[in-house]
PDB file with SEQRES, HELIX, SHEET and CRYST1 records, atoms N, CA, C and O in Angstrom:
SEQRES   1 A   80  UNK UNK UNK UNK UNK UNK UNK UNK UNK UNK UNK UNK UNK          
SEQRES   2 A   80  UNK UNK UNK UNK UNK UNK UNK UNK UNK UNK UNK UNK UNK          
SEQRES   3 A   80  UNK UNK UNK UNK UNK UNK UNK UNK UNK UNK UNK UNK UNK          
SEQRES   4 A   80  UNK UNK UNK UNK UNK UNK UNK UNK UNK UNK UNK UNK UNK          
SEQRES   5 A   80  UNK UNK UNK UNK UNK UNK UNK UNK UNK UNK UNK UNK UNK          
SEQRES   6 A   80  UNK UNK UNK UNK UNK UNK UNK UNK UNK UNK UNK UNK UNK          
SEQRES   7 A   80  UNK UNK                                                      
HELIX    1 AA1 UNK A    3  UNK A   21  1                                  19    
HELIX    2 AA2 UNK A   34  UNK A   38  1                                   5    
HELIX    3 AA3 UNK A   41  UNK A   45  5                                   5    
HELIX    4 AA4 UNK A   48  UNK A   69  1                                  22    
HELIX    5 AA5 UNK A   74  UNK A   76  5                                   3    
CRYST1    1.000    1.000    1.000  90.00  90.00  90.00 P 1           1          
ATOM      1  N   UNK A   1     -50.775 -58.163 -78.151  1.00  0.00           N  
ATOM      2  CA  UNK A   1     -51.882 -58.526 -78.991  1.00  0.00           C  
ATOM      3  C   UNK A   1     -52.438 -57.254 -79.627  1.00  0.00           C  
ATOM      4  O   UNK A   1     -52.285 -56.164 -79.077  1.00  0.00           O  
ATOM      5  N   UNK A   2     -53.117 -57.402 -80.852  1.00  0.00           N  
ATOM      6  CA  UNK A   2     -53.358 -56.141 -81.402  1.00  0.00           C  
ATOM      7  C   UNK A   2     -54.630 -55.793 -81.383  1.00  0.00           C  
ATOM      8  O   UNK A   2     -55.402 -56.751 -81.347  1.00  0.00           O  
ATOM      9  N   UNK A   3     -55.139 -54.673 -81.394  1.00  0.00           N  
ATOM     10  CA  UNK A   3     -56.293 -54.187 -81.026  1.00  0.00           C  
ATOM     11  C   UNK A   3     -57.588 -55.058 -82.010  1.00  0.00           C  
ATOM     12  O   UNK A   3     -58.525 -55.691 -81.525  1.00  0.00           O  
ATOM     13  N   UNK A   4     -57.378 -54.912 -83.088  1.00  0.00           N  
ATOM     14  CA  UNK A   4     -58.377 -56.176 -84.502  1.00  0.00           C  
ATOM     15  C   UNK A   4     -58.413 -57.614 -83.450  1.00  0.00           C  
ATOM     16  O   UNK A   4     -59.434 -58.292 -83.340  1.00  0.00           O  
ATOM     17  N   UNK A   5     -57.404 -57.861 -82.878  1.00  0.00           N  
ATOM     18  CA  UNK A   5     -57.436 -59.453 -82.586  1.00  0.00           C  
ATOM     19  C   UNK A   5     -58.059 -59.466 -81.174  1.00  0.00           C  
ATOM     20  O   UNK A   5     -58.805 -60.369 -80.796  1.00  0.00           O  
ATOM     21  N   UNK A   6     -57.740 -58.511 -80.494  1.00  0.00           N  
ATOM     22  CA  UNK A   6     -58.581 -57.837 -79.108  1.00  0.00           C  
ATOM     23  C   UNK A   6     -59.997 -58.082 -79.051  1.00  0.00           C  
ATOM     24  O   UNK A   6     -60.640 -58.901 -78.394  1.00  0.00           O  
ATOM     25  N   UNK A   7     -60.463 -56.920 -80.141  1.00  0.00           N  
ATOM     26  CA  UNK A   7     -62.113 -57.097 -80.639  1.00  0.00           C  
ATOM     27  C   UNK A   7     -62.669 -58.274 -81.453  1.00  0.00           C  
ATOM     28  O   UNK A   7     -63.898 -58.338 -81.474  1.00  0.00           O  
ATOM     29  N   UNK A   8     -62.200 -58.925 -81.918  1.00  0.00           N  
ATOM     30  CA  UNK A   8     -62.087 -60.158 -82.649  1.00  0.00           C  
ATOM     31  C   UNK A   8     -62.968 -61.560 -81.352  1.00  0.00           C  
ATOM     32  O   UNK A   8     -64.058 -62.097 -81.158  1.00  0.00           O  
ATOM     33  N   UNK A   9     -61.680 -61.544 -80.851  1.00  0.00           N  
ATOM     34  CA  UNK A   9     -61.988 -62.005 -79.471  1.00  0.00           C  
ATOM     35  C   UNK A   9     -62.988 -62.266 -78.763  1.00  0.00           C  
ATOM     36  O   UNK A   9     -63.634 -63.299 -78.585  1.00  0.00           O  
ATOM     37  N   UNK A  10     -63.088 -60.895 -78.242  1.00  0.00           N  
ATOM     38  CA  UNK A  10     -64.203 -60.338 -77.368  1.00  0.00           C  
ATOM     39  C   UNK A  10     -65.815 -60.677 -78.432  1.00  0.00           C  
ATOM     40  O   UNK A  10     -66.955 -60.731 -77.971  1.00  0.00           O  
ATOM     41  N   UNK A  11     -65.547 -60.799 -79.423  1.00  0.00           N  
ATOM     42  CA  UNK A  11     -66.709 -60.655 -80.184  1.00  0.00           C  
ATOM     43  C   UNK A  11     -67.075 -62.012 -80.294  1.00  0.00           C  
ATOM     44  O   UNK A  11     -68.119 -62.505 -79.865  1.00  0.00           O  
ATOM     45  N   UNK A  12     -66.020 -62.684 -80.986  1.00  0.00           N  
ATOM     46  CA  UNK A  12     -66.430 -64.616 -80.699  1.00  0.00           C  
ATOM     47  C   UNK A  12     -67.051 -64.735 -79.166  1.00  0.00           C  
ATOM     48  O   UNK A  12     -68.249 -65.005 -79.078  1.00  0.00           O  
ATOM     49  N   UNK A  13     -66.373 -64.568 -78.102  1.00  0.00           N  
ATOM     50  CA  UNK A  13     -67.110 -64.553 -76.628  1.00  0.00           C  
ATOM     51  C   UNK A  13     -67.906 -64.164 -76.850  1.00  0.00           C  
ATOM     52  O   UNK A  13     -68.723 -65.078 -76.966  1.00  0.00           O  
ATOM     53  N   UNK A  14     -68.559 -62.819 -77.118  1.00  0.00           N  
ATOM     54  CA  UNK A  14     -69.903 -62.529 -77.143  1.00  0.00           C  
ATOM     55  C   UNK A  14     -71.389 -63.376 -77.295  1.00  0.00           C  
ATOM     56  O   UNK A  14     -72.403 -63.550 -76.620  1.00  0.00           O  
ATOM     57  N   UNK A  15     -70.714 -63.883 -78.943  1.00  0.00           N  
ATOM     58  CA  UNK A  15     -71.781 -64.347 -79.731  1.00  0.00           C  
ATOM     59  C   UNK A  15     -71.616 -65.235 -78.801  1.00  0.00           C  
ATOM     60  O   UNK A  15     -72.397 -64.788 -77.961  1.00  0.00           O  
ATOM     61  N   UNK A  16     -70.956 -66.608 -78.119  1.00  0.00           N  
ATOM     62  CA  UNK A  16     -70.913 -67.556 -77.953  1.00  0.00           C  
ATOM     63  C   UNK A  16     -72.117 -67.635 -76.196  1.00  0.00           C  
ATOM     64  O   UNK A  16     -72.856 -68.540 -75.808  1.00  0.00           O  
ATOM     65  N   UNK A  17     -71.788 -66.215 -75.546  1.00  0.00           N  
ATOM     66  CA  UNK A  17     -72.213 -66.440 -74.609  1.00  0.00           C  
ATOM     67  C   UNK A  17     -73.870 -66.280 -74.932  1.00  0.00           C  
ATOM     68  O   UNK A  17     -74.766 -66.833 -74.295  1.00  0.00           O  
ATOM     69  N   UNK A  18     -74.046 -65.317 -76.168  1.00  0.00           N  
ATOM     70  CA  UNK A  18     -75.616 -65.236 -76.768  1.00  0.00           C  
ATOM     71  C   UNK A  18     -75.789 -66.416 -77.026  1.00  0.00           C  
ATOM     72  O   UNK A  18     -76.909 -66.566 -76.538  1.00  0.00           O  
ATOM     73  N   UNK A  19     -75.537 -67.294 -77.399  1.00  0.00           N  
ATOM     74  CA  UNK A  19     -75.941 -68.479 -77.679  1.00  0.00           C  
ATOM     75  C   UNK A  19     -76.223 -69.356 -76.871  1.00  0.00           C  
ATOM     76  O   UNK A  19     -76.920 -70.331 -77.152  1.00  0.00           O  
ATOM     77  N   UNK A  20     -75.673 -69.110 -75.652  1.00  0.00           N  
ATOM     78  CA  UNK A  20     -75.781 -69.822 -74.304  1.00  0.00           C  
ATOM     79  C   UNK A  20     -76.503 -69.711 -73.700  1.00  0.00           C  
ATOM     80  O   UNK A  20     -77.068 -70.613 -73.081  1.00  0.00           O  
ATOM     81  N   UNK A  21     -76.825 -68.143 -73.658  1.00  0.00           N  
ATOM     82  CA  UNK A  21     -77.994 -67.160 -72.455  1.00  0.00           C  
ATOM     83  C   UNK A  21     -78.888 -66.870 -72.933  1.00  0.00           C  
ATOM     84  O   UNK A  21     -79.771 -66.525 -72.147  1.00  0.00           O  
ATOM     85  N   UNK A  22     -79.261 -66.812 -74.503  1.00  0.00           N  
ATOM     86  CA  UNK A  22     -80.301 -66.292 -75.151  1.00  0.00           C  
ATOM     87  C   UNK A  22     -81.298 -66.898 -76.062  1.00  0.00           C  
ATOM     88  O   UNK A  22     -82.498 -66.686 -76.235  1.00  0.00           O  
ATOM     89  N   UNK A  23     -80.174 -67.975 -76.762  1.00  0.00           N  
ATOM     90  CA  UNK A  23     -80.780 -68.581 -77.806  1.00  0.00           C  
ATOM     91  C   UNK A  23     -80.948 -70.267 -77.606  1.00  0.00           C  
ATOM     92  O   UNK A  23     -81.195 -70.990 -78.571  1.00  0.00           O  
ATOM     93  N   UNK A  24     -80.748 -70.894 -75.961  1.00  0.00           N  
ATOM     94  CA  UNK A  24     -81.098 -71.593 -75.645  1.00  0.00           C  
ATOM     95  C   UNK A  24     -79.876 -73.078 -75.877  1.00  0.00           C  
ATOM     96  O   UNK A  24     -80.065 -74.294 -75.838  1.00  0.00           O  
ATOM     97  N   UNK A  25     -78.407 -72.082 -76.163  1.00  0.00           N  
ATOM     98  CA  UNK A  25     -77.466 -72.944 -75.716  1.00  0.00           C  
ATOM     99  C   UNK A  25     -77.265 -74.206 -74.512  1.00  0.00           C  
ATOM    100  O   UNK A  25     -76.891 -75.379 -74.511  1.00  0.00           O  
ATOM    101  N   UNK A  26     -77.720 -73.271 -73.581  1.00  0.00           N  
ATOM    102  CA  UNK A  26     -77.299 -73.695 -71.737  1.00  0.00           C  
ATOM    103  C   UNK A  26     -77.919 -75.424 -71.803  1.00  0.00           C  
ATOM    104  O   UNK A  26     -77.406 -76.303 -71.111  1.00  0.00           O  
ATOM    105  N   UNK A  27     -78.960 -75.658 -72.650  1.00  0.00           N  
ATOM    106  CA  UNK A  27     -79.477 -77.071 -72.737  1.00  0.00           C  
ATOM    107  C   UNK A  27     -78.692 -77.689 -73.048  1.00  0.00           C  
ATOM    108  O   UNK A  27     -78.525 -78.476 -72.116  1.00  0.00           O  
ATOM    109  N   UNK A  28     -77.770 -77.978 -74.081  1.00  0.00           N  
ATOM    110  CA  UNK A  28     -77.244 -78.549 -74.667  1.00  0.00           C  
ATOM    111  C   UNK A  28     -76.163 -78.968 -73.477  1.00  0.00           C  
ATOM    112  O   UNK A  28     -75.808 -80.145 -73.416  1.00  0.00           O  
ATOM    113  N   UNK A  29     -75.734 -78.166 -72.696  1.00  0.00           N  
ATOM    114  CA  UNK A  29     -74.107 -78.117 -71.705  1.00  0.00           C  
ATOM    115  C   UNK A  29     -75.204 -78.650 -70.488  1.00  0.00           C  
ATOM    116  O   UNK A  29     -74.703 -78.331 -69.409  1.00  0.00           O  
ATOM    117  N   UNK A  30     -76.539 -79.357 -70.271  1.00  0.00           N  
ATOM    118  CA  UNK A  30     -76.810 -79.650 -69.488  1.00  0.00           C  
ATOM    119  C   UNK A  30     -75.971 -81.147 -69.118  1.00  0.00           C  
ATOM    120  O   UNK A  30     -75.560 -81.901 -70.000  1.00  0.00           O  
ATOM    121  N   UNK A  31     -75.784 -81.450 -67.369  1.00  0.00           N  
ATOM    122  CA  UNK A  31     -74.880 -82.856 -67.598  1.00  0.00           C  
ATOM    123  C   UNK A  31     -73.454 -82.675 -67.179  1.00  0.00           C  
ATOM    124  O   UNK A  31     -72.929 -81.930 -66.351  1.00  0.00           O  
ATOM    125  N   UNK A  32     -72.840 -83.869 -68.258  1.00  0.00           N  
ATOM    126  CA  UNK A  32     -71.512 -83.930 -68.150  1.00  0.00           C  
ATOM    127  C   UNK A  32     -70.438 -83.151 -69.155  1.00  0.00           C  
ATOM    128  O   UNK A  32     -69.217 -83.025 -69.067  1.00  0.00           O  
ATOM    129  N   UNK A  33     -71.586 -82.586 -70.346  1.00  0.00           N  
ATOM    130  CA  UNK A  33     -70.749 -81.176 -70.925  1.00  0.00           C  
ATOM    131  C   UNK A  33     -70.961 -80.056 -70.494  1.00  0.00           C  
ATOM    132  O   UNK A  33     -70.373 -79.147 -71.080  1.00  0.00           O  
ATOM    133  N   UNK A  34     -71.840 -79.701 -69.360  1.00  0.00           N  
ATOM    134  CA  UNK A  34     -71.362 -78.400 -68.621  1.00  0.00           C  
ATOM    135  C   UNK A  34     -70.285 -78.105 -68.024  1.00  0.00           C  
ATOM    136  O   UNK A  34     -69.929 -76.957 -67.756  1.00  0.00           O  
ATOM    137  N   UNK A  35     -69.417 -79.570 -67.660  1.00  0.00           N  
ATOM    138  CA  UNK A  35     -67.874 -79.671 -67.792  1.00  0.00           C  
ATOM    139  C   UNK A  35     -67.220 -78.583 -68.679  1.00  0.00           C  
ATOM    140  O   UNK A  35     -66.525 -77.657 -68.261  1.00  0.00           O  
ATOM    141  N   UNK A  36     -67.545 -78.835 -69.955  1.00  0.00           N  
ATOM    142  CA  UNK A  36     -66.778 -78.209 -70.982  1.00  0.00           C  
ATOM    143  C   UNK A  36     -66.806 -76.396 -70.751  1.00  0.00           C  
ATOM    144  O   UNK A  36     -65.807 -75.739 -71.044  1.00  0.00           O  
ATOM    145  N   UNK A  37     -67.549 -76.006 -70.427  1.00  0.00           N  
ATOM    146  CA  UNK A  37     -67.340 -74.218 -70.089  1.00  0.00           C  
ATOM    147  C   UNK A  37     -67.171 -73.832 -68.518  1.00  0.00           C  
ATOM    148  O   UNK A  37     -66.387 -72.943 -68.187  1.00  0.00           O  
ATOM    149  N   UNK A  38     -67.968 -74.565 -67.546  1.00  0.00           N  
ATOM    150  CA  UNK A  38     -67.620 -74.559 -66.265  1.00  0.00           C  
ATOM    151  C   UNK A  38     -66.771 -75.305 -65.482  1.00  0.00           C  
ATOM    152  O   UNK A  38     -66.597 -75.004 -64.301  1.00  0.00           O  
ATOM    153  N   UNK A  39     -66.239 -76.212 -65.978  1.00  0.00           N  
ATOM    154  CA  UNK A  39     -64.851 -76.400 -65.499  1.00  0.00           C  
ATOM    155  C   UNK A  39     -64.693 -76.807 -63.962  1.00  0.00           C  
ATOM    156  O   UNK A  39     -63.723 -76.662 -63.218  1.00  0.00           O  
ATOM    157  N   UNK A  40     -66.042 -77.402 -63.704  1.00  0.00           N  
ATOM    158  CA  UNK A  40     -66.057 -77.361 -61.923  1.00  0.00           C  
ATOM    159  C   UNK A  40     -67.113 -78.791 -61.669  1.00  0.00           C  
ATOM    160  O   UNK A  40     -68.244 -78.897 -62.145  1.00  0.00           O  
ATOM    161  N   UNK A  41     -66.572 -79.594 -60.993  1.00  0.00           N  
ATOM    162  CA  UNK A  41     -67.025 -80.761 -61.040  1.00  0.00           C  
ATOM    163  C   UNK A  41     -68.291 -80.312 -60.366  1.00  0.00           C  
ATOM    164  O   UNK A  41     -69.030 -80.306 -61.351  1.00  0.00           O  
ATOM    165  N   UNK A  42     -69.119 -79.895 -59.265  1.00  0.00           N  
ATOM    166  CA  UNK A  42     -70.242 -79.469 -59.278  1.00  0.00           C  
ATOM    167  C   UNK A  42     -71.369 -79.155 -60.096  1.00  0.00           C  
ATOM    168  O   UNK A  42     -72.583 -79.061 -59.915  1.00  0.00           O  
ATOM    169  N   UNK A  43     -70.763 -79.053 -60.831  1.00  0.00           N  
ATOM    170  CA  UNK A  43     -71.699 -78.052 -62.593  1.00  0.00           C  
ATOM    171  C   UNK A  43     -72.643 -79.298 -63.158  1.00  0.00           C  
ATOM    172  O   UNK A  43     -73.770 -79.165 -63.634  1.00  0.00           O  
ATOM    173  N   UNK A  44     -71.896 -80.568 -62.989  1.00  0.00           N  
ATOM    174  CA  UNK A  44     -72.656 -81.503 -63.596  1.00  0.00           C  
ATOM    175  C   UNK A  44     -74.224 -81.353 -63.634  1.00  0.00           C  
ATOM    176  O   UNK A  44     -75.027 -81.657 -64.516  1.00  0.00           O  
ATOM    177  N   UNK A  45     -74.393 -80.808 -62.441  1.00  0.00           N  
ATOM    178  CA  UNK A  45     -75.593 -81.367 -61.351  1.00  0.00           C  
ATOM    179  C   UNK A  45     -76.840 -80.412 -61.653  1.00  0.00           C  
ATOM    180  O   UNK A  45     -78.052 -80.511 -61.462  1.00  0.00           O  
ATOM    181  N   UNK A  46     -75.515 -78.883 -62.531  1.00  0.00           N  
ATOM    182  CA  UNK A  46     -76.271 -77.771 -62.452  1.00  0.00           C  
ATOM    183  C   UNK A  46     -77.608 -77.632 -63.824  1.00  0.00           C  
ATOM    184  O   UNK A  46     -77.454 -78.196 -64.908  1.00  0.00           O  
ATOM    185  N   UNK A  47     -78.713 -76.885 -63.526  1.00  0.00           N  
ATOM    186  CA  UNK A  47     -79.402 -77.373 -64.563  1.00  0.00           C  
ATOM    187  C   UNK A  47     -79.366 -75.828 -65.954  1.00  0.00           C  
ATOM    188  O   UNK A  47     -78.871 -74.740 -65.659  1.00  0.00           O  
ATOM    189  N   UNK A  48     -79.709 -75.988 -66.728  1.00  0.00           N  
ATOM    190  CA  UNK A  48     -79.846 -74.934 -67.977  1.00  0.00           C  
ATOM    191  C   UNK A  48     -79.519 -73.648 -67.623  1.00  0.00           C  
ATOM    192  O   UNK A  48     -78.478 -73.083 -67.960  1.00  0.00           O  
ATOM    193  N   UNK A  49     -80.816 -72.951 -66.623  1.00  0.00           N  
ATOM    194  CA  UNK A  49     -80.428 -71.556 -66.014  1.00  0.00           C  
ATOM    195  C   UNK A  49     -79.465 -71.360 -65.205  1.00  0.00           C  
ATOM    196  O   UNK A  49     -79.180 -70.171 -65.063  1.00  0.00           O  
ATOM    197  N   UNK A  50     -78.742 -72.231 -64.508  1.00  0.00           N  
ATOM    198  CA  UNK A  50     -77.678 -72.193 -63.561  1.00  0.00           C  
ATOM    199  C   UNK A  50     -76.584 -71.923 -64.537  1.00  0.00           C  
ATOM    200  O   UNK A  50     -75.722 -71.055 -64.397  1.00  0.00           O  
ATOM    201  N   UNK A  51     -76.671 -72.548 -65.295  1.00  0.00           N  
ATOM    202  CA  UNK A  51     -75.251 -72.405 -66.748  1.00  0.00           C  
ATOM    203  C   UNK A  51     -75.394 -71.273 -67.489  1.00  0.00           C  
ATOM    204  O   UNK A  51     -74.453 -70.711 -68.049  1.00  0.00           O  
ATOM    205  N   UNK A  52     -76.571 -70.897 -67.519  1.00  0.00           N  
ATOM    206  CA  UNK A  52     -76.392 -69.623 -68.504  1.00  0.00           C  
ATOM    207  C   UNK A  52     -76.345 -68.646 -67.532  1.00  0.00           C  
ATOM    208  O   UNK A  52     -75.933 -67.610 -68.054  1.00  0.00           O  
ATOM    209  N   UNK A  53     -76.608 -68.478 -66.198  1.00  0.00           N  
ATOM    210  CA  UNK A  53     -76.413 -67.421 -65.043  1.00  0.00           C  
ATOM    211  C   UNK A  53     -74.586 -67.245 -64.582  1.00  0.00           C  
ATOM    212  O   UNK A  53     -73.924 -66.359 -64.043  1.00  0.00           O  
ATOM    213  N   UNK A  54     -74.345 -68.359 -65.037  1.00  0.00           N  
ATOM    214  CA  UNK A  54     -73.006 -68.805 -64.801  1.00  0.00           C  
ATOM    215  C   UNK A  54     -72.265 -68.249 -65.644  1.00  0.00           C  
ATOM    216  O   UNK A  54     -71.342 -67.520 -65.281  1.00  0.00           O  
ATOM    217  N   UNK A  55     -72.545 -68.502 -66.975  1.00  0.00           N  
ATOM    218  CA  UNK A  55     -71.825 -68.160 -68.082  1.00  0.00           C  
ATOM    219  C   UNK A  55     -72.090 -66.289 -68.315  1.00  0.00           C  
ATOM    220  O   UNK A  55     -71.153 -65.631 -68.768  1.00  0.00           O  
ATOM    221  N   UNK A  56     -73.119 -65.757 -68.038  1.00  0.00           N  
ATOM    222  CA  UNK A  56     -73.737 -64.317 -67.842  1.00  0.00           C  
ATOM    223  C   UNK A  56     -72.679 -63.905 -67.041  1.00  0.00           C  
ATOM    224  O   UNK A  56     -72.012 -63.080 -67.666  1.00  0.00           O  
ATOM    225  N   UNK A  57     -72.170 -64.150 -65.771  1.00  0.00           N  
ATOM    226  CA  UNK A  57     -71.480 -63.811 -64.927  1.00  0.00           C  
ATOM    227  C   UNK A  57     -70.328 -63.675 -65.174  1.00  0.00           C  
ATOM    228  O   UNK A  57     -69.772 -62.599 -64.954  1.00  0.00           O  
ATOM    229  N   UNK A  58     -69.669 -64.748 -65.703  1.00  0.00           N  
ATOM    230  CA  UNK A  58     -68.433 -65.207 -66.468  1.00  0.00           C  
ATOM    231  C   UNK A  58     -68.039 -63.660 -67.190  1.00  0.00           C  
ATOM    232  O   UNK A  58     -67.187 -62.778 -67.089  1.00  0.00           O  
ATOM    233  N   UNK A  59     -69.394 -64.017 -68.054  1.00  0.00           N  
ATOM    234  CA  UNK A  59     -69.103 -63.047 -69.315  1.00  0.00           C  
ATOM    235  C   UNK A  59     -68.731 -61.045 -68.654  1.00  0.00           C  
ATOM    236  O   UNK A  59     -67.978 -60.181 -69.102  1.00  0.00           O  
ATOM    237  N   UNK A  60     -69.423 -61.051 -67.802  1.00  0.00           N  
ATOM    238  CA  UNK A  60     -69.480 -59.504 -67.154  1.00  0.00           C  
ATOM    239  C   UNK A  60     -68.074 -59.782 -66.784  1.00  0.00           C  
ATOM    240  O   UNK A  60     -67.548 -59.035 -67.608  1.00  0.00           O  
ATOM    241  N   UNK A  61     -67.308 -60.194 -66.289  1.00  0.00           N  
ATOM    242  CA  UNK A  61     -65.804 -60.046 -65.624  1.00  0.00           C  
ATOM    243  C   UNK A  61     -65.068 -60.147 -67.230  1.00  0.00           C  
ATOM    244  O   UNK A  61     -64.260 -59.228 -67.367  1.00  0.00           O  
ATOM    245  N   UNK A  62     -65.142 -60.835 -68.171  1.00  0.00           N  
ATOM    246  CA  UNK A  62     -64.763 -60.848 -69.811  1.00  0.00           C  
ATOM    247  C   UNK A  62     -64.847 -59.046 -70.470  1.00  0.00           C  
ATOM    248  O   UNK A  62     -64.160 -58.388 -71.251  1.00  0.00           O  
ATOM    249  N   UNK A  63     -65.973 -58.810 -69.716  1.00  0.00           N  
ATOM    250  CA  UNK A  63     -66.277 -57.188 -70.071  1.00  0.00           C  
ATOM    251  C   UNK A  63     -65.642 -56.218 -70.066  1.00  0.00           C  
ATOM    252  O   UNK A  63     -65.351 -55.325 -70.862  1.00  0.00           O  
ATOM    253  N   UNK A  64     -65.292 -56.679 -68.278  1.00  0.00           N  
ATOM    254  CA  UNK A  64     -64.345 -55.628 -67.571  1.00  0.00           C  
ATOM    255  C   UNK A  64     -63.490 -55.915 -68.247  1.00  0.00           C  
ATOM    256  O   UNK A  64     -63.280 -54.962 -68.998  1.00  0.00           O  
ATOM    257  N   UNK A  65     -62.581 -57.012 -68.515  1.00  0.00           N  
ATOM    258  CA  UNK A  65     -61.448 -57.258 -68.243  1.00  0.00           C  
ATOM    259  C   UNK A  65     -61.252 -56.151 -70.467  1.00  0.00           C  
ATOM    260  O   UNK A  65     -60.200 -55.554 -70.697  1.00  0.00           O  
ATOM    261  N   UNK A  66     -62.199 -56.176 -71.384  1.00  0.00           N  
ATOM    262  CA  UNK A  66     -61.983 -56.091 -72.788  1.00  0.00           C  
ATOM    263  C   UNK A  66     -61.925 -54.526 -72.526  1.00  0.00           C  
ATOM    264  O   UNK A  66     -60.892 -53.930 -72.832  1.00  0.00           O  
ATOM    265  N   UNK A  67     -62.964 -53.860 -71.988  1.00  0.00           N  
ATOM    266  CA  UNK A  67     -62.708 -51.910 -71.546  1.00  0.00           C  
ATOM    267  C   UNK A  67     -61.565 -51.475 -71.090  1.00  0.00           C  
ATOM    268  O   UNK A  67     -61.133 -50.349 -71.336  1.00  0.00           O  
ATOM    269  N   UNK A  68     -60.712 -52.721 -70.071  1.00  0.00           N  
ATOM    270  CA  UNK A  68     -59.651 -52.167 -69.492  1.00  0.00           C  
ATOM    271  C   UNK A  68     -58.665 -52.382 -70.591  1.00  0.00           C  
ATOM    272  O   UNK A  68     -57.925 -51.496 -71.019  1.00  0.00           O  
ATOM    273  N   UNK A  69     -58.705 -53.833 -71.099  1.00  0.00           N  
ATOM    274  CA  UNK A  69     -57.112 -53.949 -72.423  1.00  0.00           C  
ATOM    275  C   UNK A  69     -57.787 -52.741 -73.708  1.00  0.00           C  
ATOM    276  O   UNK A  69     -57.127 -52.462 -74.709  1.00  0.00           O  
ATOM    277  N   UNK A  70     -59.058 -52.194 -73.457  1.00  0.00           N  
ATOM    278  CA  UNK A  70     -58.789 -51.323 -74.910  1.00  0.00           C  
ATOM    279  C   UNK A  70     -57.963 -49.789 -74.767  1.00  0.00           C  
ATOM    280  O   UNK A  70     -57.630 -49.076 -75.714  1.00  0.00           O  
ATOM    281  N   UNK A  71     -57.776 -49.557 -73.541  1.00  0.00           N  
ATOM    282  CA  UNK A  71     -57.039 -48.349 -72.723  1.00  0.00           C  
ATOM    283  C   UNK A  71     -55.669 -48.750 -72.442  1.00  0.00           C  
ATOM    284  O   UNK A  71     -54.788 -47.898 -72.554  1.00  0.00           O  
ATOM    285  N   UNK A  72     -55.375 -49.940 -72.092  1.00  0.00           N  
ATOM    286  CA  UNK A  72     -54.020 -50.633 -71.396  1.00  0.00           C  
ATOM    287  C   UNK A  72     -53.969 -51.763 -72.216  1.00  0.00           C  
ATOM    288  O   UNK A  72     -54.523 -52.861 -72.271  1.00  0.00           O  
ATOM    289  N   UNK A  73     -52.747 -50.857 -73.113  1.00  0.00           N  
ATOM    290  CA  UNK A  73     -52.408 -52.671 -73.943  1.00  0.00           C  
ATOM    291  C   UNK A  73     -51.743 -53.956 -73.596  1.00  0.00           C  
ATOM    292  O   UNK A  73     -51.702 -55.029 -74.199  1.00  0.00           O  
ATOM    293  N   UNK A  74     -51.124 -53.482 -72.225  1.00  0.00           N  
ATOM    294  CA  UNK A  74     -50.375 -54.382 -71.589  1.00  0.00           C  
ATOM    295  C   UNK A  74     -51.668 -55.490 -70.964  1.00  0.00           C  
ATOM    296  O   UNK A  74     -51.313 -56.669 -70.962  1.00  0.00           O  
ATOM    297  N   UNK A  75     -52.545 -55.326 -70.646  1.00  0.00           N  
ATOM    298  CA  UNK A  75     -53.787 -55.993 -70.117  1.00  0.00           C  
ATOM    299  C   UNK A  75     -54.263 -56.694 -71.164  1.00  0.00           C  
ATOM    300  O   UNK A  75     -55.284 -57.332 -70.907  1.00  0.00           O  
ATOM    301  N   UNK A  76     -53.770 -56.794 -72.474  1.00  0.00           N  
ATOM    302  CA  UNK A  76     -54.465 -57.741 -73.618  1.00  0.00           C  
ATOM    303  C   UNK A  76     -53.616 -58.848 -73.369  1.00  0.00           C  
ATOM    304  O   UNK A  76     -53.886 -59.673 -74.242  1.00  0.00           O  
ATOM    305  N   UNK A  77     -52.802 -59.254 -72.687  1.00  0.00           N  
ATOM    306  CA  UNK A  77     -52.242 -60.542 -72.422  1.00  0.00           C  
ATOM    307  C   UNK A  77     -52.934 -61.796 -71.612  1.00  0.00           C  
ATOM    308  O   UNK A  77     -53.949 -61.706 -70.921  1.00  0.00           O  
ATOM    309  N   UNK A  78     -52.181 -62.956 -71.843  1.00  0.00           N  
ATOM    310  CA  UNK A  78     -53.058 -64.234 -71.091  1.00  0.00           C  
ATOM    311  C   UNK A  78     -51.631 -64.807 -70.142  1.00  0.00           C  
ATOM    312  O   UNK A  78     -50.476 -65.209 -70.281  1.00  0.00           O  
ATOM    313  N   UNK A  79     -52.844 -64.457 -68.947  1.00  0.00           N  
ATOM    314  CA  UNK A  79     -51.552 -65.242 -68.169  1.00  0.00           C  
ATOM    315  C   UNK A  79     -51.470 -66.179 -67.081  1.00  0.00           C  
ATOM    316  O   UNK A  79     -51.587 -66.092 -65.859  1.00  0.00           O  
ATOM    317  N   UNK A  80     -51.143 -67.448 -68.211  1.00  0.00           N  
ATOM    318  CA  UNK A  80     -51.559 -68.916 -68.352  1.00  0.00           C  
ATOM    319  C   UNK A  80     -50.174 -69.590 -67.137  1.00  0.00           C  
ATOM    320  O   UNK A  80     -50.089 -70.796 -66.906  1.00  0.00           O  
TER     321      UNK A  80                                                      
END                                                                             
C-alpha cells in the first residue's frame, strides 16, 4: 500500500472517530447500530459514552498501528 493511501486512511478514521467522540456521533450508534462499529453483541446495551470510550480506544491501537506502517511498509497490510 502506498504511503498517500496510508495517510488517506488513517485520516478518514480520524475524522470518523471525531465524529463519534466529539461531535456527538456515539448517539446515533446508540442500540442495535452500535452493532455496526462494535461488532460485539454486548454493545447493544452499551450507552453513548461507552461507544465513544470504545471507539477512543479502538482508535489509540489505529495510532499505533499508522506510526509503525509509516517506518515499516510491510505493516501497511490487512490481514484478513
Amino acid at each position: 500500500m502506498s504511503i498517500a493511501l496510508w495517510l488517506l486512511l488513517y485520516a478518514a478514521n480520524s475524522l470518523f472517530v471525531y465524529w463519534v467522540v466529539w461531535a456527538g456521533g456515539a448517539a446515533k450508534f446508540e442500540g442495535w447500530r452500535s452493532l455496526l462499529i462494535v461488532d460485539w453483541l454486548p454493545a447493544v446495551t452499551w450507552t453513548s459514552e461507552q461507544i465513544a470510550l470504545y471507539t477512543l480506544l479502538i482508535w489509540t491501537g489505529h495510532t499505533l498501528w499508522f506510526l509503525v506502517g509509516l517506518f515499516v511498509p510491510e505493516a501497511r497490510t490487512f490481514f484478513w
